[in-house]
N, C-alpha and C positions, 0 to 999 in steps of 0.2 A: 703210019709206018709200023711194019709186023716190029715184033720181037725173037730175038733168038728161039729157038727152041730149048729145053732148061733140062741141059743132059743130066744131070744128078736125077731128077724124080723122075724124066722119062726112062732111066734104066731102071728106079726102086719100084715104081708104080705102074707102067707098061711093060716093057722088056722081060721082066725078069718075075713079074704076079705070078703066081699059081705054079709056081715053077723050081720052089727050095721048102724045105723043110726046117732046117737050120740057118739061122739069119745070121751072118760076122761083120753086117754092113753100119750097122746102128750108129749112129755116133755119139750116143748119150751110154750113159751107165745103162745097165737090167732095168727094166721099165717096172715100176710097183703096179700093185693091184688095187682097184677100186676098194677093198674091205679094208684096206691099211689106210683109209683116207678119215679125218672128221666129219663125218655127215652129219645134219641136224635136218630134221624132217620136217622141222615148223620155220626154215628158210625160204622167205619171199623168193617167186620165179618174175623179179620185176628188172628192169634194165638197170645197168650198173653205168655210173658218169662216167663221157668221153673220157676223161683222163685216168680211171682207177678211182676206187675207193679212198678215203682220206686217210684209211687205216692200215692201207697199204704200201699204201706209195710215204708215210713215213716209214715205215717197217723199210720199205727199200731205201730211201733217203740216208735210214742210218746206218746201213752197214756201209755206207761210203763217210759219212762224217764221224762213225765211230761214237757217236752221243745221239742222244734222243730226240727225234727230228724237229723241226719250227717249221712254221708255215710255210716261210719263205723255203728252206728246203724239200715242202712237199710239191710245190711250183718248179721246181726244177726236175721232176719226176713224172713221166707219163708211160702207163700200165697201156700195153698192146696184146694184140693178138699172136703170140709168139714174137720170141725176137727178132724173126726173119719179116714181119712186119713194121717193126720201129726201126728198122734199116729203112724199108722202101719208104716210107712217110721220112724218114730223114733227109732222104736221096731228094723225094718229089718236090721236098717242101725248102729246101736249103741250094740246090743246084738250079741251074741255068742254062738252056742252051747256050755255046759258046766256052760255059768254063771247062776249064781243064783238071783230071783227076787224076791222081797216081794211087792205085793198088798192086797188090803183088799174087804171085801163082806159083804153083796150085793152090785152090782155092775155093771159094763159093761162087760160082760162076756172074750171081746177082752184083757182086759187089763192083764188075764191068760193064753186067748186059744192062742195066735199070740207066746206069748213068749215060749212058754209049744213047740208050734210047732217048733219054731227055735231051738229046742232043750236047752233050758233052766229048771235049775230045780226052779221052783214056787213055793213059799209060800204065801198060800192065810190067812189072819188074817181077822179072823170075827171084823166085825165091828157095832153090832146090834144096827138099828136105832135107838135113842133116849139114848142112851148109849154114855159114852165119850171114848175118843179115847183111847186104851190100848196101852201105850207108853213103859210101861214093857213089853209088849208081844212084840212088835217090838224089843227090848236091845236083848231080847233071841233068837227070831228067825236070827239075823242079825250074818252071818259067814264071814269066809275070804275070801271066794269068790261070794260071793254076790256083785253085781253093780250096781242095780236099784231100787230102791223105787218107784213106783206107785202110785199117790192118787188121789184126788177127792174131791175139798173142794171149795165151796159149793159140796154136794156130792150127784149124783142120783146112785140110788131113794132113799135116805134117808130125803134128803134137809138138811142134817148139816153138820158144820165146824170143823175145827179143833181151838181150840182157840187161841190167842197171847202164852200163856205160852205152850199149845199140841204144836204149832209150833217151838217154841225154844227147847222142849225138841229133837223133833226129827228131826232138823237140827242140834242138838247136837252131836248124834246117827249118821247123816249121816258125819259130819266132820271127825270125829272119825273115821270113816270106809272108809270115801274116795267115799263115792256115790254118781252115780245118783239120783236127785230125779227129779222124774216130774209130775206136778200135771195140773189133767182135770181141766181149769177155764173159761169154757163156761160160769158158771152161777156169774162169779166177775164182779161187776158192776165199783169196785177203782182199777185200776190196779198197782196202790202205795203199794199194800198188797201183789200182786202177789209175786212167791216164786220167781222169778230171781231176785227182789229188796233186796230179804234178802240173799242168796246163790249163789255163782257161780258156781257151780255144777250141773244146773238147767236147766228145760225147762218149760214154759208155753204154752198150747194150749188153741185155743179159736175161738171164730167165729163167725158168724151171725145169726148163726140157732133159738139159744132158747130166747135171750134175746130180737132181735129184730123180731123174728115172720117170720124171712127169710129161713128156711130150703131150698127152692125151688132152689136159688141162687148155694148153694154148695160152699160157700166161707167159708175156715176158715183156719189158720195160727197156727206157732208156732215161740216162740221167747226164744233167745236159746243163747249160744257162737258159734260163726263163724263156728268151725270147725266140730261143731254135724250139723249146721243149711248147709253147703256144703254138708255135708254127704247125708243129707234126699235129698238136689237138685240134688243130681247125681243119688241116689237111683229114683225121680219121672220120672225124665228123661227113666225109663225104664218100668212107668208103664202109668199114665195118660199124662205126658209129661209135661202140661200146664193146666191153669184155661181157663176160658173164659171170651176173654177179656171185652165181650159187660157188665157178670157182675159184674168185678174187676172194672169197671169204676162207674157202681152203688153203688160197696162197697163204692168208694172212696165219693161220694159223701154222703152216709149213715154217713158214720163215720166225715164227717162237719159238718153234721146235728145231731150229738148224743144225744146230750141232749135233742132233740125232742125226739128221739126213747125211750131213758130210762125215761121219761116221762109220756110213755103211758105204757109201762114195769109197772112203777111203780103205772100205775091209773086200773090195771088190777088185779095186785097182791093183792094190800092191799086189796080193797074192796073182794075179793074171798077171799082171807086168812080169813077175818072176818066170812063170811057167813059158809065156811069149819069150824072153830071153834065152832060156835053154832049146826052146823050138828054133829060133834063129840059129844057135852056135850049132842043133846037130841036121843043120840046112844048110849050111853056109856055104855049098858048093852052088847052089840054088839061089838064095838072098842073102841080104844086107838090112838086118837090122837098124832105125833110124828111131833111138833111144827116146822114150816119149816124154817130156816134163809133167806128167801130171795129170794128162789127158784120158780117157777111157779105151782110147786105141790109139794104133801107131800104124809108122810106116814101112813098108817094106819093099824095099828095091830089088831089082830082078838082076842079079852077075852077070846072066847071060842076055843075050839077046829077045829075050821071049817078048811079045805082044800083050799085056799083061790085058787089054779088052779081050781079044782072045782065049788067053786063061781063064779069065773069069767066068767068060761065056761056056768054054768046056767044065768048070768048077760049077758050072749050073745045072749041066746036061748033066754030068756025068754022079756027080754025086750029092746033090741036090742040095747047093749053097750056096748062098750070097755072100761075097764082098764087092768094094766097092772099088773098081779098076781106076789108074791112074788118069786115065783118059777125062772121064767125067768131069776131073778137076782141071782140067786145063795143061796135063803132065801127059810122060809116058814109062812105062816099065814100070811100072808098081804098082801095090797095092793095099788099099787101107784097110784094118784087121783090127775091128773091136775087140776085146780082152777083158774088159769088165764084166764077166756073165759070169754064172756060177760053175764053181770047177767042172762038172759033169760035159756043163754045156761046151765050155772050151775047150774040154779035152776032145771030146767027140768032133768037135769044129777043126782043131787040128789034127786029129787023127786023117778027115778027111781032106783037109790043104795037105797033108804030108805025102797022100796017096795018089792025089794028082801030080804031087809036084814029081815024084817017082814015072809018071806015065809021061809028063814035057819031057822031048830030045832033048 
């Protein structure tokens, strides 16, 4: 059985290649450079173990225990190939044709299509950005054979959370029912919040990609109970194998140095968050602002009726940019608008969403 076709990369990497100048689609912070990385030239180019280095996977271990990792916490840790792979090895290694899933939309399209294809039956719940989480709609949609809950908090492309009390209600819901839950937390800066500190029934994923500007790397993890966190390692073992070890030893050294990286994370955000808000308020006959928690981009909804694939497609032709249309995600009328980049580049980014947005009826 085919699989969907995977509208996010098919518009970033077919659609729209060779075709902008200015990128506002990112979803990570400003990407660093190779010369800002540790290199050591007398680094073995030998295979790195299925599950992460030992020195790594405590390094991740403890920003979720908060103390200095033990064994037993390196066991609950397996180092993948980006985050967007310790999803699929979750997905493959933990569901079942037959069970039932509930995620929510707009979204990452995988967090539907992987499980739909394992033969799972999906319930996707709207989650319209700027809107709170419908925690009723979850009580209903949740049967007796349902086993996974899906989510995404901080959440792309919305950039919102679920709050302390969203959170308790629907670890209520999941007790109760006996679920899975496992929540995308690329964009959690305290890992004190993450759902495995509240729940044992839990997985968190996460990585290097958006917060510290490293996508190139391909390092990113999930932390979990032993026996799902074996499961994905036997499962990788039959597909990428291993990470690489030259940049599992850079993570290692990233993650000693974190507080420099969330640092710049956070000297990138604010200043662009601000700038984004006054571009909203002298827009506002045009969009709607959907206030971002934390995230490196936010959302923008369209007042009027506009097409926002459409938009973007003309945003492409016209004055040679990317963003990333509501559609992609499983929405309509909006548009996701990275802000984390350096003043220059987002001012010039809005200068030209401001000038399209002038040319929409």
């Amino acid at each position: 059985m085919s699989i969907a076709s995977y509208t996010i990369q098919d518009w970033l990497f077919d659609r729209a290649q060779g075709r902008f100048d200015l990128d506002l689609a990112e979803s990570g912070v400003q990407f660093q450079l190779l010369g800002d990385l540790p290199l050591e030239s007398d680094w073995e180019l030998d295979y790195s173990l299925d599950r992460g280095t030992p020195q790594l996977r405590a390094q991740i271990a403890a920003l979720y225990e908060g103390t200095e990792a033990t064994e037993a916490d390196r066991r609950d840790v397996i180092v993948t190939h980006g985050a967007q792979e310790a999803l699929y090895l979750l997905y493959r290694s933990a569901l079942e044709a037959g069970d039932h899933v509930v995620t929510t939309a707009p979204g990452w399209q995988q967090a539907w299509e992987v499980p739909a294809h394992i033969g799972c039956d999906v319930t996707v719940l709207p989650w319209r950005p700027g809107d709170p989480f419908d925690v009723e709609a979850l009580a209903r949609v949740v049967r007796p054979d349902t086993r996974m809950l899906i989510l995404n908090s901080p959440g792309n492309p919305s950039g919102c959370v679920l709050s302390p009390a969203d959170w308790d209600a629907v670890l209520d819901i999941a007790r109760a029912h006996d679920l899975w839950v496992v929540n995308d937390e690329e964009y959690l800066l305290d890992f004190d919040a993450s759902v495995v500190r509240r729940y044992p029934r839990s997985v968190s994923v996460s990585g290097l990609s958006k917060v510290y500007g490293m996508p190139a790397l391909r390092i990113g993890w999930a932390k979990g109970p032993t026996d799902v966190i074996e499961a994905m390692v036997n499962y990788k073992r039959y597909t990428t194998v291993s990470n690489s070890l030259v940049w599992e030893r850079v993570a290692t050294r990233v993650l000693a140095d974190r507080e420099r990286h969330l640092e710049r994370y956070r000297s990138l955000v604010t200043p662009g968050q601000r700038r984004l808000v006054q571009f909203a308020e002298e827009h506002a006959a045009n969009v709607d602002l959907v206030h971002p928690d934390g995230t490196p981009f936010a959302w923008l909804h369209f007042t009027a009726g506009i097409s926002s694939q459409q938009f973007a497609e003309e945003l492409l032709a016209d004055q040679r940019m990317l963003v990333m249309p509501a559609e992609v995600f499983g929405a309509e009328q909006g548009l996701r608008i990275s802000y984390a980049r350096p003043a220059d580049v987002l001012e010039e980014g809005l200068r030209r969403l401001s000038a399209q947005l002038h040319k929409t009826p």
